[in-house]
C-alpha positions as a printed NumPy array, in Angstrom:
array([[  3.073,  22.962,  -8.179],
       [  5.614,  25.89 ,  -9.564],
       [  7.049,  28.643,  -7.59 ],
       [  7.123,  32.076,  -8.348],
       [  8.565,  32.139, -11.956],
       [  6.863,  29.11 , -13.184],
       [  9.829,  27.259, -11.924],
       [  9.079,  23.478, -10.001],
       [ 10.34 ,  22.93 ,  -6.843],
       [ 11.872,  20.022,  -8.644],
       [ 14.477,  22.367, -10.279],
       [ 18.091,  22.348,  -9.268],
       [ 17.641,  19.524,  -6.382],
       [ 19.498,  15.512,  -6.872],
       [ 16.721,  12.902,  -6.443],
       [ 17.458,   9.345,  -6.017],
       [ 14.326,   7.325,  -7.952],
       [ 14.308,   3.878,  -6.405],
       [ 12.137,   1.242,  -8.918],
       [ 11.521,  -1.981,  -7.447],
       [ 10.109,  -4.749,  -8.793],
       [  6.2  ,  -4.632,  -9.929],
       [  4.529,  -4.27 , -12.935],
       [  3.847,  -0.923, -13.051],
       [  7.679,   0.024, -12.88 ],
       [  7.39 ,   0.503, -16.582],
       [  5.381,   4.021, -15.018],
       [  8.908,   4.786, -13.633],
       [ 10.208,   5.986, -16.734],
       [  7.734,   8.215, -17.711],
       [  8.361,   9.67 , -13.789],
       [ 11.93 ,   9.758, -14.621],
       [ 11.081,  11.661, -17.585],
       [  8.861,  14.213, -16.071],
       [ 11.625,  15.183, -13.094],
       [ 14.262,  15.322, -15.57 ],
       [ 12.27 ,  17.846, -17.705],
       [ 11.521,  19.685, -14.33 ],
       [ 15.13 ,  20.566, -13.953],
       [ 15.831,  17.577, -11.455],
       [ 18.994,  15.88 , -11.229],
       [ 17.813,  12.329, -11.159],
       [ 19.652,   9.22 ,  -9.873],
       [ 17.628,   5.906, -10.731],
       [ 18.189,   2.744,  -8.373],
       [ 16.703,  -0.169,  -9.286],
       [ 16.651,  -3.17 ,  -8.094],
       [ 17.872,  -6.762,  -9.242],
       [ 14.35 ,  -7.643,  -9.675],
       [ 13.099,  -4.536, -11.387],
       [ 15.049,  -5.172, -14.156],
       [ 12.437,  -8.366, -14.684],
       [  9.875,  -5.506, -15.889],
       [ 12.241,  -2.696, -16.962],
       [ 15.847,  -2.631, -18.656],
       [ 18.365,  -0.223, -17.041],
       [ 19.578,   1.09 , -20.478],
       [ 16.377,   3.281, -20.725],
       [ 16.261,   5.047, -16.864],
       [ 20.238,   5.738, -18.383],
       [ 18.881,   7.115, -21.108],
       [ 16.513,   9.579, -19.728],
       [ 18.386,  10.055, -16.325],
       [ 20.999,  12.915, -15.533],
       [ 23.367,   9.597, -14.706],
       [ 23.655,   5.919, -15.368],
       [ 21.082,   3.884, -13.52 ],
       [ 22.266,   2.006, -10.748],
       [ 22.058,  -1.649,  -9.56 ],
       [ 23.971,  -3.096,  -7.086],
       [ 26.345,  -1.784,  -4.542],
       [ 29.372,  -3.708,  -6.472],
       [ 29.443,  -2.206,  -9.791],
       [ 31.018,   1.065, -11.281],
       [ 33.996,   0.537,  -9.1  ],
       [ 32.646,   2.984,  -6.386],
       [ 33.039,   1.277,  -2.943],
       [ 30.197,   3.402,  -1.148],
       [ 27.934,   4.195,  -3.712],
       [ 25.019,   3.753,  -1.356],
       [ 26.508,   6.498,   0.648],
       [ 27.39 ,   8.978,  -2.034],
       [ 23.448,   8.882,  -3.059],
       [ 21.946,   9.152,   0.075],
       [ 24.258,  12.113,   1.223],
       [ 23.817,  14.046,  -1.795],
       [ 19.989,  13.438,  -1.872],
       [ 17.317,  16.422,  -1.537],
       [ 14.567,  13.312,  -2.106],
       [ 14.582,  10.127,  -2.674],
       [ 11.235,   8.262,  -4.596],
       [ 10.026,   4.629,  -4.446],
       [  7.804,   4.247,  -7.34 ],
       [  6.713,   1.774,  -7.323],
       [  7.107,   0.432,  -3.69 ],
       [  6.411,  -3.357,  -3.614],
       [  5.728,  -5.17 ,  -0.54 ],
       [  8.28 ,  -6.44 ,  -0.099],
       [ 10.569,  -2.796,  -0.108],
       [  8.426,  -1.543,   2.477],
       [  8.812,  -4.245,   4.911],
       [ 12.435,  -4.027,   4.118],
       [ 12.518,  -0.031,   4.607],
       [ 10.349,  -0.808,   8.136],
       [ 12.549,  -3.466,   9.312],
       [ 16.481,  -1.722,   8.447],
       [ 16.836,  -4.193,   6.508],
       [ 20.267,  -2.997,   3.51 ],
       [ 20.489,  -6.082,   1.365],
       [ 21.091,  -4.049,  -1.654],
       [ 21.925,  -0.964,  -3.389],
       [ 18.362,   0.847,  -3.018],
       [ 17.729,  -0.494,   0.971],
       [ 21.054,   0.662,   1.71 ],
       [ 21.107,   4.104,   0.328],
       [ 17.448,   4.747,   2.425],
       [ 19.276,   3.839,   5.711],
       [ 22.381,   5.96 ,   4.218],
       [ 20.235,   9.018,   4.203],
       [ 18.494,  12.265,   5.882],
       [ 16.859,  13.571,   3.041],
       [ 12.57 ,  13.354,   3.091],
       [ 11.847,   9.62 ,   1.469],
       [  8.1  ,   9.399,  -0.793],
       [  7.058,   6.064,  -1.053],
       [  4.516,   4.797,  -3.852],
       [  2.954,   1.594,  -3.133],
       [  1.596,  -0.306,  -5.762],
       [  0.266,  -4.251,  -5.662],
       [ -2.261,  -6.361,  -5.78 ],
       [ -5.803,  -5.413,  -3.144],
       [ -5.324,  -8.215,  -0.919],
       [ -1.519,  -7.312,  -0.364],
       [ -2.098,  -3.696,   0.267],
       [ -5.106,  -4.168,   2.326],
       [ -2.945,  -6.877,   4.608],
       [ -2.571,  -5.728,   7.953],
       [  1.186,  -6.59 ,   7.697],
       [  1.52 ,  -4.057,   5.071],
       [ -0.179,  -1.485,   6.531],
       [  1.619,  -1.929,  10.032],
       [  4.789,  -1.305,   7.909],
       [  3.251,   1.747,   6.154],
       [  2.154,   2.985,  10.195],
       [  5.683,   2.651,  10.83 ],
       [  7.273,   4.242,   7.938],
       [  4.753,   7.508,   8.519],
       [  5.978,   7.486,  12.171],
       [  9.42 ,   7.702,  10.745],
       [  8.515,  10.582,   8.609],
       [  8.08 ,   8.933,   5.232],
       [  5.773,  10.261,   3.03 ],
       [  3.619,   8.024,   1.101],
       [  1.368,   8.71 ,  -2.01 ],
       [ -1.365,   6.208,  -1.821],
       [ -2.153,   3.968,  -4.578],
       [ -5.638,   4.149,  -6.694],
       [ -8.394,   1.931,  -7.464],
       [ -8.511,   0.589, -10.902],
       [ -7.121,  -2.187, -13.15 ],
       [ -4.551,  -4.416, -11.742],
       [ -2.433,  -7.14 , -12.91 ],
       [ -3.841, -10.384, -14.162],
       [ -6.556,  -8.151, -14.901],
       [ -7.726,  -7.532, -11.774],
       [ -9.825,  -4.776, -10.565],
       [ -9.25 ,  -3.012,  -6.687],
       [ -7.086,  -0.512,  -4.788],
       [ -3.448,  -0.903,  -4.59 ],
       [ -2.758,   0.523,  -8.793],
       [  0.319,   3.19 ,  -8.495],
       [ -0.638,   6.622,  -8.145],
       [ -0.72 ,   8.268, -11.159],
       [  2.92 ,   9.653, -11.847],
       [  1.289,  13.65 , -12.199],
       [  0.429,  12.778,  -8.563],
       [  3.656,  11.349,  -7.512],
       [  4.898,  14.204,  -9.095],
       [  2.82 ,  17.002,  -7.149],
       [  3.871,  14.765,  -3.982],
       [  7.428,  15.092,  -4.744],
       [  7.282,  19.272,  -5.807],
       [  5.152,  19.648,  -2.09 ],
       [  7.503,  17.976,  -0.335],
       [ 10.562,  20.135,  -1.764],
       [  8.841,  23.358,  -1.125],
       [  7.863,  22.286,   2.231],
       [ 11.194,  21.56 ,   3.247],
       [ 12.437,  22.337,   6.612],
       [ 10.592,  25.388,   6.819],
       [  9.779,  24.731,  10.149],
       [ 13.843,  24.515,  11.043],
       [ 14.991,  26.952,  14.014],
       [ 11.617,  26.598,  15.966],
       [ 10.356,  25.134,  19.009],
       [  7.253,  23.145,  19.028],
       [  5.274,  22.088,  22.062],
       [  2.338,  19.219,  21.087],
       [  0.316,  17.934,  23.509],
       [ -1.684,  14.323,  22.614],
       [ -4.063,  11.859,  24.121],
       [ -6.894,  12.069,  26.34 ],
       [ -5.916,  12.69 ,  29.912],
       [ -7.095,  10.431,  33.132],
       [ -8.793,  11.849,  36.265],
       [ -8.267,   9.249,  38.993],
       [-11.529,   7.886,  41.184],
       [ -9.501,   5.442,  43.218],
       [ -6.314,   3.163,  42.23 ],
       [ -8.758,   1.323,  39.484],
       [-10.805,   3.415,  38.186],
       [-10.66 ,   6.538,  36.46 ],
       [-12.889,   9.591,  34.078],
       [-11.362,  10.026,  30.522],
       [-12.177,   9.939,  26.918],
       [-11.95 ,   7.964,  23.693],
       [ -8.571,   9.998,  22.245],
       [ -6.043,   7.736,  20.848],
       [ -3.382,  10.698,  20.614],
       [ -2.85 ,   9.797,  17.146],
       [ -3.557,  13.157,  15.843],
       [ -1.298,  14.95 ,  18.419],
       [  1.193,  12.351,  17.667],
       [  1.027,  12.658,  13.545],
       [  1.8  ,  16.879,  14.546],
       [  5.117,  16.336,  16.437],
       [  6.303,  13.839,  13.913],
       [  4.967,  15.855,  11.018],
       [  6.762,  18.762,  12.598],
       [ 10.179,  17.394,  13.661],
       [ 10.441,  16.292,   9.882],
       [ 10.043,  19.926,   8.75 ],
       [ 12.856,  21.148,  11.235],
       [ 11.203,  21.635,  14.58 ],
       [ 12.968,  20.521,  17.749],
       [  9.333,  19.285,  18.742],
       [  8.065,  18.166,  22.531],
       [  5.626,  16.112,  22.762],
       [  3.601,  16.091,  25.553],
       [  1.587,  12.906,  25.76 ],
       [ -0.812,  10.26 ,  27.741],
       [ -0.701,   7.924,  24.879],
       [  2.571,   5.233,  24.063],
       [  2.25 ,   5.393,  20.53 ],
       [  6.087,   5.752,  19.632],
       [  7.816,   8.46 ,  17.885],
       [ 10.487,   9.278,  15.502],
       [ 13.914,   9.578,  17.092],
       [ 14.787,  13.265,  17.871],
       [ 11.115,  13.896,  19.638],
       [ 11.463,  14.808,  22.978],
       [  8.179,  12.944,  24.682],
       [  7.018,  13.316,  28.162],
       [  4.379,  11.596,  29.44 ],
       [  1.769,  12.579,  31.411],
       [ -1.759,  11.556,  32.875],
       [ -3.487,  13.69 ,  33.961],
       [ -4.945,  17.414,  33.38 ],
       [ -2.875,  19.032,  35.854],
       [  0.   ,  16.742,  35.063],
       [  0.073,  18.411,  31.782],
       [ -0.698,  21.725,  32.469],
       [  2.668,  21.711,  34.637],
       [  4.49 ,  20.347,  31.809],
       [  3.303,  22.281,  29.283],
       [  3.494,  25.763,  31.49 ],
       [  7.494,  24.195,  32.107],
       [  8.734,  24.83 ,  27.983],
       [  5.75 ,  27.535,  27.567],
       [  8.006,  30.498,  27.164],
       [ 10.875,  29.36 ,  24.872],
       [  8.171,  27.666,  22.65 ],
       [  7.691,  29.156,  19.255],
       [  4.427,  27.012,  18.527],
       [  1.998,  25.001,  21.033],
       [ -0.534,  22.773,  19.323],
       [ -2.796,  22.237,  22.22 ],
       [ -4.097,  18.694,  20.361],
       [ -4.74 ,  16.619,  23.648],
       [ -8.266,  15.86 ,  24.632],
       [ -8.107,  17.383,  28.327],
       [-10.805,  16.535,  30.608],
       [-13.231,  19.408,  31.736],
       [-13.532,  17.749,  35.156],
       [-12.335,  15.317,  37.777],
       [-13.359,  14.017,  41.231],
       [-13.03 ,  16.152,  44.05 ],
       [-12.117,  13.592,  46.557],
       [ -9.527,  10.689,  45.147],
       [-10.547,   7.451,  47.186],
       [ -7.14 ,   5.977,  48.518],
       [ -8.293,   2.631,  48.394],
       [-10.764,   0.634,  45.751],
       [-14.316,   1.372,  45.873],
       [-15.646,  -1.88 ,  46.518],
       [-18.577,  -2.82 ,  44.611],
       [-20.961,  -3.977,  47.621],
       [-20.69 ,  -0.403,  49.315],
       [-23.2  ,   0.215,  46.64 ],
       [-22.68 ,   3.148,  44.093],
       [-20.313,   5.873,  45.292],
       [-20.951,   9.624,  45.076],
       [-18.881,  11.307,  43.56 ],
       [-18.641,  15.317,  43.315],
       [-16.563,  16.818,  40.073],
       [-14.726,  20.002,  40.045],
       [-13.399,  21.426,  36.978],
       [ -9.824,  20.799,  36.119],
       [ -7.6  ,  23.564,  34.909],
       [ -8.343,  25.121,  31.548],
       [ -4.68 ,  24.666,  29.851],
       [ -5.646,  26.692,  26.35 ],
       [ -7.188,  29.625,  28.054],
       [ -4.037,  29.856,  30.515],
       [ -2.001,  30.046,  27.819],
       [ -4.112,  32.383,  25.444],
       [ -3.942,  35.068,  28.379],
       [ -0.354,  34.682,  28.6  ],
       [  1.108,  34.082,  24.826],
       [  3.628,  36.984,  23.805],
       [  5.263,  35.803,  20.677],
       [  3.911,  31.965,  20.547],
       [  1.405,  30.894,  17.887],
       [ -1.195,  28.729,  19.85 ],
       [ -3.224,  26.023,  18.527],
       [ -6.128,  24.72 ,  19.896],
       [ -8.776,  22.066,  19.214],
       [-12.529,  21.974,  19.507],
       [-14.277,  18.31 ,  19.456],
       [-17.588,  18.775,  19.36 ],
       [-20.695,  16.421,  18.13 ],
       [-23.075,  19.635,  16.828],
       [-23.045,  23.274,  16.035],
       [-19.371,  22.939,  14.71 ],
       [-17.713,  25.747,  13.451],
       [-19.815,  27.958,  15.774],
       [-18.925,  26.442,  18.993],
       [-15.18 ,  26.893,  17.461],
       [-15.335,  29.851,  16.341],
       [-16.437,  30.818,  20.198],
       [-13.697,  29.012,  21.668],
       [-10.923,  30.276,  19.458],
       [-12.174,  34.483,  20.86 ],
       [-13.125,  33.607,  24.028],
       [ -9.34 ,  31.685,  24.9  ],
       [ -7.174,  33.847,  22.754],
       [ -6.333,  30.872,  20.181],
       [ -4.802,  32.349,  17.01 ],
       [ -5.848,  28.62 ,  14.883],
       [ -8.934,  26.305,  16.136],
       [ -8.927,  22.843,  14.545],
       [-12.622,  21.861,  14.686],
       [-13.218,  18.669,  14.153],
       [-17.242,  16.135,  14.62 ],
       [-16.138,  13.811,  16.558],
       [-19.765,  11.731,  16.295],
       [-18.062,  11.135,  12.623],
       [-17.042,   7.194,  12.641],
       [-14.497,   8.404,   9.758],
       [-13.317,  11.432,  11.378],
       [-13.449,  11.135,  15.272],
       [-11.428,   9.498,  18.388],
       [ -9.335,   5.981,  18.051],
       [ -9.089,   6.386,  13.658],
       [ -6.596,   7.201,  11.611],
       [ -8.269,   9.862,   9.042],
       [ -9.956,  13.067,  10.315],
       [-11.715,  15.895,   8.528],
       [-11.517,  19.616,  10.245],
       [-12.666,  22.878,   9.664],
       [ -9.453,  25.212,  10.092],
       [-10.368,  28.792,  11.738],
       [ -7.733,  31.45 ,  11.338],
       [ -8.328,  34.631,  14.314],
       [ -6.989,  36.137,  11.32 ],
       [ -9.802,  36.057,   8.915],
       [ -9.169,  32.725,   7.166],
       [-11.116,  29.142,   6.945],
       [-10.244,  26.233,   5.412],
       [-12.393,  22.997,   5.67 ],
       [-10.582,  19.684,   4.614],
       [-11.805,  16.799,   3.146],
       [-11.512,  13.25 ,   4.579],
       [ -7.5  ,  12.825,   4.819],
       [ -5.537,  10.716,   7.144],
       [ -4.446,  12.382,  10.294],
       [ -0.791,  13.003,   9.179],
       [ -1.726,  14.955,   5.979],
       [ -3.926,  16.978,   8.177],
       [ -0.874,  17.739,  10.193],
       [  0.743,  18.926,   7.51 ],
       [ -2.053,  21.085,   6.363],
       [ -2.483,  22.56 ,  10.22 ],
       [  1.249,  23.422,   9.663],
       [  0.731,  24.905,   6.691],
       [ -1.375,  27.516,   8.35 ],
       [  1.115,  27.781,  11.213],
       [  3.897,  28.353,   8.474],
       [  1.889,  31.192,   7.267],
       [  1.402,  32.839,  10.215],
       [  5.242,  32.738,  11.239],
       [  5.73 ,  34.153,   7.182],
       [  7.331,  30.778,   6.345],
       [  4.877,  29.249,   4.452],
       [  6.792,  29.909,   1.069],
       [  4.373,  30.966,  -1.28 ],
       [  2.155,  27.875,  -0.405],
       [ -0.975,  29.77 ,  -0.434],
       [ -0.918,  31.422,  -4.042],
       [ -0.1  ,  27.772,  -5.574]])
């Protein structure tokens, strides 16, 4: 990806590359080689056991400094410090295993672990191992954690492994880590000086003390918004039914039901910049709330619904300067049943999304959406885990707000 000019986004900013120790870390150096030649100031890390697969003499060689390899050498008595503060990115490639359940757990045992807990700048991880390690649910729970934090990962490939071995889990191809590492720089923190109101989850309508009328939403898309967000700059609220934790710096309030929400969100509505009306809100609830348990032997209860109040359209008649984002999950007729609700409540983006896809639906982690602009444009995604489609939904808010840095035209 190049700016205007032809120039990379790579240009001008200090990257620490962090190689640990796998078998593709030779791939490293040809990485190293490709950001120096983009105009990147690069500072390699590797670790004692990366220099098993790679000497440190070459990363020297091709970096804008010495490579690095322990937090004792070169006199410097911080050096861990130095890097992370003067960091615009810092790159795994490749991440092992065992650095990502280091990175998850805090754990600063050496000169690479200790300069990712010494930073702020955005971190881009690049697994790479063996199938059964990257498919273990350990490793993945670590990976879950790391996106909460804000990491960015660039998934590995399918294709020949060590031992020669065939599966998933082969390091991304270094153009890719590449492109990962230019979109992340011209991201940024575009979204810095705005306030961001997310709603998440599917909300509860109480019958009696027990029981209750809801929905199948997880939250995990409204939650992968207000972290996506608060990495870009936001100061992001997340209003939410679900206790799937957050980054620090998200403020959360939680909430059950529809009305519950609607108060909350009405509360921050007018200093918001952005609301990304993601929650799953219940169209009705019971009329009458039974103040004890329906016991099962009075036979089954009758129960009259009334509709509970419509949050999006409230706000759609009463935006001003806010960008408003709403949802449609819907089982048929996609895009036009969006396309209705978007004119109809005054929403400037509808995220439409099947939720009768196993893949794409409630309680997964990937979605695919159909992005409807009331300004003219439509984007439809592919299959993508929910947190790159939160960056992509920001994307479009970034354009409507002019931020969006050229994004479009590259």
């Amino acid at each position: 990806m190049l700016e205007a000019g032809g120039i990379s986004p790579l240009a001008g900013r200090r990257i620490v590359l962090g190689v640990s120790a796998g078998i593709a870390a030779y791939k490293a150096v040809e990485i190293c080689r490709r950001m120096v030649d983009a105009g990147a100031f690069v500072s390699p890390v590797l670790t004692e056991d990366a220099l098993r697969f790679v000497g440190a003499v070459t990363f020297s060689a091709l970096a804008s400094e010495p490579a690095r390899t322990s937090l004792h050498e070169g006199g410097e008595t911080i050096p861990h410090t130095r890097l992370g503060q003067r960091a615009d990115l810092i790159v795994i490639a490749p991440a092992t295993a065992n650095i990502l359940a280091k990175q998850a757990a805090g754990i600063a045992d050496d000169l690479l672990t200790a300069t990712l807990l010494a930073t702020r700048a955005p971190v881009l991880v690049a697994p790479a191992m063996h199938t059964e390690m990257w498919e273990h649910p350990s490793v993945q729970e670590n990976l879950a954690t790391l996106r909460r934090r804000g990491v960015f990962v660039c998934e590995p490939e399918s294709g020949r492994l060590a031992g020669g071995d065939e599966g998933e889990g082969r390091l991304a191809d270094p153009s890719r880590i590449i492109a990962a590492a230019e979109e992340i720089l011209s991201r940024g923190r575009d979204l810095s000086g705005l306030r961001i109101v997310v709603t998440a989850g599917g909300t509860r309508e109480a019958i009696d003390p027990v029981r209750f009328i809801g929905n199948r939403s997880s939250g995990k898309m409204g939650h992968a918004i207000a972290q996506v967000a608060s990495t870009r700059g936001a100061a992001v609220t997340l209003i939410t039914t679900s206790s799937i934790p957050v980054g620090a710096g998200i403020e959360v309030v939680s909430v059950t039901t529809a009305e519950e929400m609607r108060l909350a969100v009405d509360e921050r509505f007018s200093d918001a910049s952005v609301v990304v009306m993601a929650a799953a809100v219940a169209d009705f609830r019971p009329k009458v709330v039974a103040s004890e348990k329906i016991k099962k032997h009075s036979g089954a209860p009758e129960i009259i619904l009334e509709p509970t109040p419509d949050i999006l359209s409230g706000l759609g008649q009463r935006k001003t300067h806010q960008i408003l984002v709403g949802f449609a999950a819907e089982t048929e007729n996609l895009e036009e049943y969006a396309r209705a609700k978007m004119e109809a409540k005054r929403v400037d983006i509808m995220v439409a999304n099947d939720v009768s896809d196993p893949e794409a639906g409630f309680e997964v982690p990937t979605n695919r959406a159909i992005l409807l602009d009331s300004m003219g444009s439509h984007t439809r995604t592919p299959l993508m885990s929910k947190m790159s489609l939160a960056e992509v939904i920001l994307d479009r808010v970034a354009v409507r707000l002019g931020r969006a840095n050229n994004r479009e035209s590259q």
